[in-house]
N, C-alpha and C positions, 0 to 999 in steps of 0.2 A: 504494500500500500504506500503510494507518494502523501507527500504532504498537503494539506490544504490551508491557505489563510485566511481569515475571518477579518474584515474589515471592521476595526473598531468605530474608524474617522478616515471619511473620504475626502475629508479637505477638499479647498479651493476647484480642485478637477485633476482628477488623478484617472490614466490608463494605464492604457498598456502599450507597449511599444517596443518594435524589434527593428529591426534593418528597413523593414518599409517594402511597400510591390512596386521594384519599377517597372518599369517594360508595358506599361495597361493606360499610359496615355489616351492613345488611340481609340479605345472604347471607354472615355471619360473618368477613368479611375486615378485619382492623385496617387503620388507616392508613399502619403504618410510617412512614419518610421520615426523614431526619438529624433527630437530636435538639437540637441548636444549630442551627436553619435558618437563620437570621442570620449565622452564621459562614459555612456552606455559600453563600447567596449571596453573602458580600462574595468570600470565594475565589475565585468563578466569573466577578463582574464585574471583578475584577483581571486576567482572563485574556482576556475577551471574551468569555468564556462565555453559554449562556443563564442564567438565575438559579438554575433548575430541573435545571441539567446534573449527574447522578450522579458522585460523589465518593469514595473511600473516606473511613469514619468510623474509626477507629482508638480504644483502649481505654485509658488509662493507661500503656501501654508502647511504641507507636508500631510502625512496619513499616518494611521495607527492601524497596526495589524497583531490578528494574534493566531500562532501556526498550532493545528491539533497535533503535531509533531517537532521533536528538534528541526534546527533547519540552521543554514549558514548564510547568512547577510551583508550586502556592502551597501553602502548609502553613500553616493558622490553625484558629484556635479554642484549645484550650488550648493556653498554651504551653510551646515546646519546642526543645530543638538541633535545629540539625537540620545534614548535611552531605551532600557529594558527592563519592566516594572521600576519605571521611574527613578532607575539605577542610572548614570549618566555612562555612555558605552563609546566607543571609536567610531568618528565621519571619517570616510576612504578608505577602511580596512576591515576584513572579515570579523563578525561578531556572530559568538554564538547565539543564539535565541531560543531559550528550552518551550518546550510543548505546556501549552496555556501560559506563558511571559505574552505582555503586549510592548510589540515592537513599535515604541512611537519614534517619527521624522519630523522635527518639529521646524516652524517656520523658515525659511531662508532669512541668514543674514548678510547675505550678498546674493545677488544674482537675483534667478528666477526659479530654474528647474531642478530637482533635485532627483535620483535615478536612484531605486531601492533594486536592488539586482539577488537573485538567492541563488542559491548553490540545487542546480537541476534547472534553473526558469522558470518562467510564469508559462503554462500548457494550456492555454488557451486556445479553443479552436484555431487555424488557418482559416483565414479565405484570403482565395488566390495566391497561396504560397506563403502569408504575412498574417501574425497574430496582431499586430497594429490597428489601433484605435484611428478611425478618419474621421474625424468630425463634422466635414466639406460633407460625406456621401452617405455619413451612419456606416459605412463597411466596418468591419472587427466586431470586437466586445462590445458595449457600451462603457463613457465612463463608470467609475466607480461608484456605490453608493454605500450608506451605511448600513450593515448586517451582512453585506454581498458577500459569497465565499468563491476564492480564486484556485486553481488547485496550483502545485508544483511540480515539474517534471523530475524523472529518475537523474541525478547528476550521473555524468559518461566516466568522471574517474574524480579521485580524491581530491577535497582542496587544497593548493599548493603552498608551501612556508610564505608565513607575511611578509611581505617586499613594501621596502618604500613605495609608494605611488607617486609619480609629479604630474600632483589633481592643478590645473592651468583656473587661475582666478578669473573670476567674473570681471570684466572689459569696465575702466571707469570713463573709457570715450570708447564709441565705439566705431574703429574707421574701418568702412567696406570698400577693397577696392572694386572696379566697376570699369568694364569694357560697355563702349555706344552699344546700342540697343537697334534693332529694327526700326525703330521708329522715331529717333531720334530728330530727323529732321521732320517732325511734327512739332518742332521748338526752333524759338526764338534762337539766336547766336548771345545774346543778353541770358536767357532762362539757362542755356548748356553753361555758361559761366558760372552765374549763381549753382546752380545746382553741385557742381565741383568746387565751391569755395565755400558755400553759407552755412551755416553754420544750422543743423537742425538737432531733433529732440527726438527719444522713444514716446509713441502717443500711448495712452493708455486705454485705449481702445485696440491695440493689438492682441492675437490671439495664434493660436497654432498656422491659421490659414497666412496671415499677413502681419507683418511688422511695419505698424503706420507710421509715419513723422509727422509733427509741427515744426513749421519754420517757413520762409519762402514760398508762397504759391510761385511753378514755373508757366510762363506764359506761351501758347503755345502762338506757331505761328500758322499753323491752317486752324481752321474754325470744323471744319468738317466732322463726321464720326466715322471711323473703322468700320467694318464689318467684326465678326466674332472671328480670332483669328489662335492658333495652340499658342498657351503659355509654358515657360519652362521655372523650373526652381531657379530660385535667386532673381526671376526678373523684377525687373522694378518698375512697376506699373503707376504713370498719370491720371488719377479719376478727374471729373471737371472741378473738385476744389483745388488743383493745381498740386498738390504734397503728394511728393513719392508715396508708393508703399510697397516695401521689400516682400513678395512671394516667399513662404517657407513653404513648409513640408506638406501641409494640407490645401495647397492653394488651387485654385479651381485647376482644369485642363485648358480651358478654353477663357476670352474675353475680350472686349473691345474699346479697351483703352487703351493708348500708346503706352508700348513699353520704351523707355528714352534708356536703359542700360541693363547689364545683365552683373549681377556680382557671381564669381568663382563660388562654387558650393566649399570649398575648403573655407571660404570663411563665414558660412553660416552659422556655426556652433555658437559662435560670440553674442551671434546676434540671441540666439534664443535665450541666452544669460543676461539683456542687459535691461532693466526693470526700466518702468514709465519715467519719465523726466534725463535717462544719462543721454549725453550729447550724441552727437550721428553725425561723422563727416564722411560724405562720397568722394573718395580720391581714383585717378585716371586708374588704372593699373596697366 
């Protein structure tokens, strides 16, 4: 028998999340997958995990679980207290968690996302190859609620002796760099300046689908609208208030706003770290 965990506190919005479906554009289906995946796999290789082993992602406010079995635990990404029957325990590095302890992740105090990763995974149905939470499509699980029970898969081999970890801090500016976009020349030669020097904000209204800014509305120079045309991760799309907004992991397939630039997926993880109000500069790359 694998383990199961009991949802004490579903906090903020907590799923689940693994590598993500790419390859399913084409018939509408976003990528998904944790938004820090660098976090998600050091977590998993501290356990023995595969790289790729589905995790809970957790929201700003962290979750409390209680496993009807021992079980072995990593908590990274943003960090945070974290405890085992309110014993204070180690953020970054395996903790044990005996059967009926509740393993609480308590608020982040830096960053955004914090990654709870066990030893076996979170064995949550697939669809389409990915246990991932999409929020854009309702594909995966649903998030998490209170009472909800998640199971654990069989870990593949032992957890390995504790290793330092170098867990990478939450961004206190956050700069993306950014290649032109398709649609670039839907802007002013004034708006592509601003846009690469001004100075903007994480909005708080961002969410798994998009990471909005405030700062500079960019002015465009045709007036006209698009047709619905494929969007890819990291684009950064222009709605008619004029303020970027960086495409993450859940971000539609499709849309008909100018995208004016595309950021490198290697530098997304930052972005999904950097809470409402830290700064945003778009540099050339």
């Amino acid at each position: 028998m694998t383990a199961k965990l009991t949802t004490v506190r579903s906090g903020a919005l907590t799923t689940v999340q693994d590598a993500g479906r790419p390859g399913h554009a084409h018939l509408g289906v976003p990528r998904s997958g944790a938004l820090d995946a660098p976090a998600m796999r050091l977590a998993n290789r501290l356990l023995g995990n595969a790289p790729d082993a589905a995790v809970l992602e957790t929201t700003l406010t962290g979750c409390a679980l209680r496993p009807d079995q021992d079980v072995i635990a990593v908590v990274g990404g943003a960090p945070c207290p974290v405890t085992v029957d309110g014993k204070p325990a180690a953020w970054g590095a395996p903790v044990r968690v005996p059967a009926g302890s509740v393993l609480d992740v308590g608020a982040a105090t830096a960053g955004v996302r914090s990654y709870v990763a066990v030893a076996g995974g979170i064995a949550a149905e697939p669809v389409l190859g990915s246990r991932s939470t999409d929020l854009l499509s309702g594909l995966g699980p649903a998030p998490l609620r209170d009472g909800e029970v998640v199971a654990v898969g069989t870990p593949a081999r032992p957890v390995p002796p504790p290793v330092a970890a170098p867990w990478p801090g939450p961004p206190a500016e956050l700069v993306l760099p950014v290649r032109p976009g398709p649609r670039a020349d839907w802007f002013t030669p004034a708006a592509l300046r601003t846009f690469t020097s001004a100075a903007y904000r994480v909005s708080p209204h961002s969410n798994r689908i998009g990471l909005r800014t405030e700062g500079p509305p960019l002015e465009r120079a045709s007036a006209g609208e698009l047709p619905s045309e494929g969007m890819v991760l990291g684009a950064v799309q222009v709605p008619p208030d004029g303020r970027p907004v960086l495409f993450l992991h859940d971000h539609p397939t499709t849309g008909g706003y100018p995208v004016v630039a595309v950021v490198p997926e290697p530098a997304l993880a930052a972005a999904a770290q950097a809470p409402a109000g830290t700064p945003v500069r778009f540099t050339l790359a």
